[in-house]
N, C-alpha and C positions, 0 to 999 in steps of 0.2 A: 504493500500500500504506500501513497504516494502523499503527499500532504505539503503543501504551500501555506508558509504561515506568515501572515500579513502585521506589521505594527508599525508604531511612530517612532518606536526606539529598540536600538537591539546592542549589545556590547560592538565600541569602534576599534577593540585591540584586547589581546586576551587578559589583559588584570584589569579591564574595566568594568567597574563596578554596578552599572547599568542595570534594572530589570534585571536582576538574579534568577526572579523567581522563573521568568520566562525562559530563559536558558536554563533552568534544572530542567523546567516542563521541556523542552525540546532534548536535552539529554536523556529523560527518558522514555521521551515519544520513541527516541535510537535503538533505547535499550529493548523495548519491545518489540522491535523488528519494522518500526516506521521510517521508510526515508522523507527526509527533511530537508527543505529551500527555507530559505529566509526571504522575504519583500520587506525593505526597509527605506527610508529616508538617507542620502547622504548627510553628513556632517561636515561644511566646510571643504567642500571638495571629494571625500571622502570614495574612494574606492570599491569596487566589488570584492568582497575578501571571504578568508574563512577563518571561523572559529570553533575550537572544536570537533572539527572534521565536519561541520555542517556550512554549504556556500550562504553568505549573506549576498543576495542582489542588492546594489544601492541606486537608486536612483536620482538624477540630480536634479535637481527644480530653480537653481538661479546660479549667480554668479558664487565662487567659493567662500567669497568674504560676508557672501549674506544666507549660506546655507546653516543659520543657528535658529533654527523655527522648533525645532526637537533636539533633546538630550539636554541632559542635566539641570533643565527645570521643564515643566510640563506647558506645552505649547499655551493653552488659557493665561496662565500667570505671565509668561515673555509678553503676548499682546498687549497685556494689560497695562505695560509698562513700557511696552516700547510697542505702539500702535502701530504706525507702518509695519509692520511684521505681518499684517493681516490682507497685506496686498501679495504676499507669498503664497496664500493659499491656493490661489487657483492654479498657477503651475506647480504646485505641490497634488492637486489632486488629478491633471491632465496628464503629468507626467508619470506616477504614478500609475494609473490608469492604463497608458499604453506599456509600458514596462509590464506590469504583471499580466498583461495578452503577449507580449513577445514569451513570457517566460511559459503560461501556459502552452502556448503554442507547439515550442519546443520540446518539454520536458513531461507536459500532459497528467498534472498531478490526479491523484484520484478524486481529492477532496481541495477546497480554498478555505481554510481557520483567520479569519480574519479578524484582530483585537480592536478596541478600541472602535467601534463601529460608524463613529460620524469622526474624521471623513473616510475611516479606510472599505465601509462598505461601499461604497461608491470608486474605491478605485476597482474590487474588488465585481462588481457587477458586470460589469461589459465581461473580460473573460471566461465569469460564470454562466454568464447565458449563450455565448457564442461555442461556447465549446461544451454545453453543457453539465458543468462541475457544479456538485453541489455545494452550498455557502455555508458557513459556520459561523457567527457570528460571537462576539465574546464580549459582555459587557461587563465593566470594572469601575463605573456609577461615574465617574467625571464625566465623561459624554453625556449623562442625563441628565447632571447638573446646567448644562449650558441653555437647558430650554427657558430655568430664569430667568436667563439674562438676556437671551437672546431668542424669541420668541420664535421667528422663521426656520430656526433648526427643530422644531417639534415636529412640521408634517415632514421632511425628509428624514428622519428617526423610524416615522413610524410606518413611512413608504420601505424603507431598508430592511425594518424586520419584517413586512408580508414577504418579500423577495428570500429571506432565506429560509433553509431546511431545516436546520436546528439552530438554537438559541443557549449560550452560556451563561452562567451569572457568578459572580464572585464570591455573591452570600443572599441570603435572600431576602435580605431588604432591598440587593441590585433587583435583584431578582420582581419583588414585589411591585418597584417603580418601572420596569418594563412590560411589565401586566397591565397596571394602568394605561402606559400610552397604549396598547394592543395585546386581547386576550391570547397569547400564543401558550403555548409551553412552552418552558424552561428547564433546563438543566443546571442543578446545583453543580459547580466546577472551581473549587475553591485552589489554592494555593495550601502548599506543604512549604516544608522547612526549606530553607536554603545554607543551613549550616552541614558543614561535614560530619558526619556520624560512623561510627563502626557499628550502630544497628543495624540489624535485619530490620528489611521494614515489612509491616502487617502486610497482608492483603484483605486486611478488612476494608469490606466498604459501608459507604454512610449515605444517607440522603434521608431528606425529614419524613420522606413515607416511607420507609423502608426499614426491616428490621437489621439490626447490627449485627457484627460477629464479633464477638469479644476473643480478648487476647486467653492466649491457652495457659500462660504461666504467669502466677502474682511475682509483680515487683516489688521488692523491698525500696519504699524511698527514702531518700534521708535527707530533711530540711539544712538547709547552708549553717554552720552553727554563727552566731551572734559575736562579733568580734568587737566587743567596745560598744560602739552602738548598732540599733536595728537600720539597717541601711535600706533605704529608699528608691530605685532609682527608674529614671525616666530615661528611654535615647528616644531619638526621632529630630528628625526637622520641629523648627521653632516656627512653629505656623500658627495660626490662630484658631483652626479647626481641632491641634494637640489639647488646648486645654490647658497648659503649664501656667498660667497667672493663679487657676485655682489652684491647682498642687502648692505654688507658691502660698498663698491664703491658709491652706491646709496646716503649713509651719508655724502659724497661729498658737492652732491647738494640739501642739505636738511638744512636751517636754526636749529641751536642748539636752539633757541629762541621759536620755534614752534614745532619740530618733536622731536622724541627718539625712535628709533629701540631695540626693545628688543627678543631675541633670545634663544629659550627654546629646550632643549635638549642638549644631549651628544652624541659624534661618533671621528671617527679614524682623525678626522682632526680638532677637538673642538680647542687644544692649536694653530695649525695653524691659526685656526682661530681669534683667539685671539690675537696673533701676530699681523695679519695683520689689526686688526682694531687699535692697539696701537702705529703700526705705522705708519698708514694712519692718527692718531689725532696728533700723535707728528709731525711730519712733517706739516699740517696743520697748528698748532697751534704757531710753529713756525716762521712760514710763515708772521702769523697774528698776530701777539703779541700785544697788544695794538689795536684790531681792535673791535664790537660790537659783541655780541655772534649771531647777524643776519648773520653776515660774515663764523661763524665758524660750521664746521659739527656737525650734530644731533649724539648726545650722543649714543653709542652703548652697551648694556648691555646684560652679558648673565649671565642667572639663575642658568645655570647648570639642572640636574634630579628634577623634581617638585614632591610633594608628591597632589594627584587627588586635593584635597581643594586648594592646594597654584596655581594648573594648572588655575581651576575653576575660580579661584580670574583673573589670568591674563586675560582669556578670556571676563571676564567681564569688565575689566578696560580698556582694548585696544579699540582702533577706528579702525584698520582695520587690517584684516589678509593678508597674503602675503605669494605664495609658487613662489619661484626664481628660478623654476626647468630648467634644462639645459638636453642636451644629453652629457651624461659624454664621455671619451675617450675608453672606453668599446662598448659603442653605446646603455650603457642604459639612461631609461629616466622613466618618472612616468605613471604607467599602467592605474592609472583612479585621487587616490590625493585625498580615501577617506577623510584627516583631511578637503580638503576645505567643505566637505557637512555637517562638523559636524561644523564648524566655522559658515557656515551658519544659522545651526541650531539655532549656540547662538546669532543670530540676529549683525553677525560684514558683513560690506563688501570685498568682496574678488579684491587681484592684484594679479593675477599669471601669468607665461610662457604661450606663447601659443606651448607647447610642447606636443608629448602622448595622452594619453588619459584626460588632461585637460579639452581640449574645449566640452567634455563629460557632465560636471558641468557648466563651465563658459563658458556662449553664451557672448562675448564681447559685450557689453555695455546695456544688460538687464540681467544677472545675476551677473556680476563681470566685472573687468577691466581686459583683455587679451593684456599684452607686448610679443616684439618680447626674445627670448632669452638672456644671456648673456650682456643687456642691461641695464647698473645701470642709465643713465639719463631718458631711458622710465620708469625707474620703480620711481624715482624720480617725474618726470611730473604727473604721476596715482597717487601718493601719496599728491602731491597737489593740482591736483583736488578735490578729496576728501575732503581735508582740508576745501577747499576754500566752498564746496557747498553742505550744508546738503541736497537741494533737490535732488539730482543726489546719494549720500547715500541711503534715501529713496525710490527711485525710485531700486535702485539695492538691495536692501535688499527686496522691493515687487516680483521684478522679481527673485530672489532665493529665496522665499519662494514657488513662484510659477511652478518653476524648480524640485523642492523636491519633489513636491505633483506627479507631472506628470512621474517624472524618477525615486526617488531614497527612495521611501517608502517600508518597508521590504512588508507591504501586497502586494502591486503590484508585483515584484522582484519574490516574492513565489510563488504567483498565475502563472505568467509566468512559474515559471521553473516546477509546477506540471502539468501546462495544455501540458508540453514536455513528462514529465514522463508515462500521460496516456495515450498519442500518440504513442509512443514506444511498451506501449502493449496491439495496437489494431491491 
C-alpha cells in the first residue's frame, strides 16, 4: 500500500525538531509495511530531500527569501503579525496543487492523508479526483478555529469534508466541532509518545465506542521521591491559550516551605510572564515581611529553552506535571496536550484544565487530576493533594499507564488508521 501524506510542515534536516509526532506517525506507517511520500511546503528555498529513508517532495511557492509562510511558528500566528504573508497563499495553494498531481501521476499512491485540511485539502483535490485516490482528511482543531475569524473559510471546510472518504480527529472535541460544520463520521486518531522508549508497545486499541484491551501484566509504579520541595513543572510555549498567568496565581496558595513551580519554555509572553510572577512575590512578600516562609508563595522559576538532557533532568526531578490550558480570546484551546502523555510516560502525575481535547488523556481522578479552567486555587488544592498522598500518586500514575496502553500507543493509533486505508479500497 501506497500513501501520500500531505502537510504544512515536515522536519527540513534530520535533528529538526518539527512535528515529531508526524514523523513517528510516518515511521511507523514504515514499520507496518506502508510506503510513504511526503507533500510538503518549501522552506526558504528548500529542497526535495529525504528523511528517514522516506522522500519529502517540496514545493516552492515564491521567491526563497519569502518562502517562511510555514515552520517554526504556525502559518495563522506569522499573518497575524506580519500580514503581507497572506498574499503567499495563493501560490502556496496553486503550487501545491499541481505538484501533488505531478506526484500522483507518477508514483500513483493508493490513498492521499492529507493534515491540516484548509488549505491542504484543496491542494489535495484535483489529484484525488482525476486519478481517482481516495482523500483522508486529518483535522488537528487550528483549521477550525479560523472560521472565527474568518468567516468565508466555513463553507470551503465544509465543501472539503463532503469530498473526502474518511475523516480524522485529534480528540474528540476536534472531532465534535467537525460534526457541527457536517454530520460525517469521524475517526478518533490521536497522537502517541514521541519520546524514545525501550517499551514494547501494547497493541491495544481505544476508541470511545469500543471496548478496550487491557494490559496482560500489572506495573509496579513508583512516584518520583520529593527532593527538598514538591516540584511543579510546566514546558510548552508561553502562549496565552497554556494558561501559565494562573499557575502563576496558583503560587499564591502554595507554601514556599513545600512547593516551587518551575516553568520550561519560551513564547511571545515569557517577559510578561515574568513580570507578573515578580510582582505577584514583591507585593506578597511585602505584605509579609517578617512572616514564616509557610506564609509566603512557592518560588517560581523559569528555565528558559532547555537543551533534551537538561529537559530530561527536569522531568525527572519534578513531582508532578501541570498543563493550565484555558480557551484563549481567539476561542483556541489544546487539541488533544500530547506533552501530558509523554509526562506520563516519565512516570510524573498529571493536573490539567479540563478544557479541549484534554479529558482525551486525563479521565479525572484515574489518570490525572482535571481543574475547572482559569482557576489558580483549584489548581492549588490538586497540587496539594498530591503532596499530601503518595497513595493517590500511585494510584494515578497506574491509571495513566493504563490509559496509554488502551489509547495512545503508536501500534494501536496505526493499526486503526490502516484498517481505514484498506476500507477505502475495497
Amino acid at each position: 500500500m501506497k500513501v501520500l501524506v500531505i502537510g504544512s510542515v515536515y522536519p527540513r534536516f534530520q535533528e529538526d525538531a518539527e512535528v515529531p509526532w508526524l514523523r513517528t506517525s510516518v515511521a511507523h506507517l514504515k514499520k507496518a509495511g506502508v510506503e510513504i511520500q511526503v507533500l510538503a511546503p518549501a522552506y526558504k528555498g528548500l529542497k526535495s530531500h529525504d528523511i528517514d529513508g522516506t522522500h519529502v517532495n517540496r514545493f516552492r511557492y515564491a521567491p526563497a527569501n519569502w518562502e517562511i509562510l510555514t515552520h517554526e511558528e504556525g502559518a495563522p500566528s506569522k499573518m497575524a503579525s506580519k500580514p503581507w504573508l497572506q498574499l503567499l497563499a495563493i501560490p502556496y495553494i496553486i503550487n501545491g496543487f499541481f505538484q501533488c498531481i505531478r506526484i500522483c501521476c507518477k508514483w500513483r499512491p493508493d490513498v492521499i492523508h492529507a493534515h491540516w485540511p484548509f488549505p491542504h485539502a484543496y491542494i489535495a483535490l484535483g489529484a484525488a479526483k482525476l486519478f481517482r485516490i481516495p482523500l483522508v482528511l486529518n483535522f488537528h482543531g487550528a483549521e477550525l478555529l479560523l472560521i472565527r475569524k474568518k468567516k468565508w473559510v466555513k463553507p470551503l471546510l465544509k465543501f472539503a469534508i463532503g469530498q473526502a472518504q474518511a475523516i480524522f480527529a485529534n480528540s474528540s472535541f476536534t472531532a465534535g466541532k467537525i460534526k457541527a460544520l457536517r454530520n460525517v463520521d469521524v475517526e478518533w486518531s490521536p497522537y502517541g509518545t514521541t519520546l524514545e522508549t525501550n517499551k514494547d508497545e501494547s497493541n491495544a486499541s481505544c476508541h470511545p465506542e469500543r471496548n478496550v484491551v487491557k494490559s496482560k501484566d500489572p506495573v509496579t509504579i513508583v512516584p518520583h521521591p520529593v527532593n527538598g520541595k514538591f516540584k511543579i513543572l510546566f514546558v510548552g510555549r508561553h502562549i496565552e491559550r497554556k494558561g501559565i498567568c494562573y499557575l502563576i496565581e496558583a503560587a499564591k496558595h502554595l507554601p514556599r516551605d513545600k512547593f516551587e513551580i518551575r516553568i520550561v519554555g519560551i513564547g511571545d509572553l515569557t517577559e510578561q510572564l515574568k513580570a507578573q510572577a515578580e510582582a505577584m512575590q514583591s507585593v506578597i512578600l511585602s505584605e509579609s515581611e517578617g512572616s514564616s516562609q509557610g506564609n509566603q508563595p512557592a518560588d517560581i522559576i523559569f528555565t528558559g529553552k532547555l537543551s533534551p538532557e537538561d529537559l530530561a533532568n527536569e522531568y525527572k526531578t519534578a513531582n508532578v506535571f501541570v498543563l493550565p490550558a484555558i480557551v484563549d480570546h481567539k476561542g483556541d484551546t489544546e487539541g488533544l496536550g500530547v506533552v501530558l502523555i509523554e509526562a506520563m510516560e516519565l512516570g510524573l502525575p498529571i493536573v490539567a484544565s479540563n478544557v479541549g481535547g484534554i479529558p482525551d488523556v486525563v479521565v479525572d481522578g484515574k489518570s490525572g487530576i482535571l481543574v475547572p479552567e482559569k482557576d489558580p486555587v483549584a489548581l492549588a488544592e490538586a497540587f496539594k493533594r498530591l503532596e499530601a498522598d503518595a497513595t493517590l500518586i500511585q494510584k494515578l500514575l497506574a491509571g495513566a499507564r493504563k490509559r496509554i496502553e488502551e489509547c495512545f500507543t503508536w501500534d494501536g493509533i496505526i493499526e486503526r488508521q490502516i484498517e481505514v486505508y484498506k476500507r477505502l479500497q475495497q
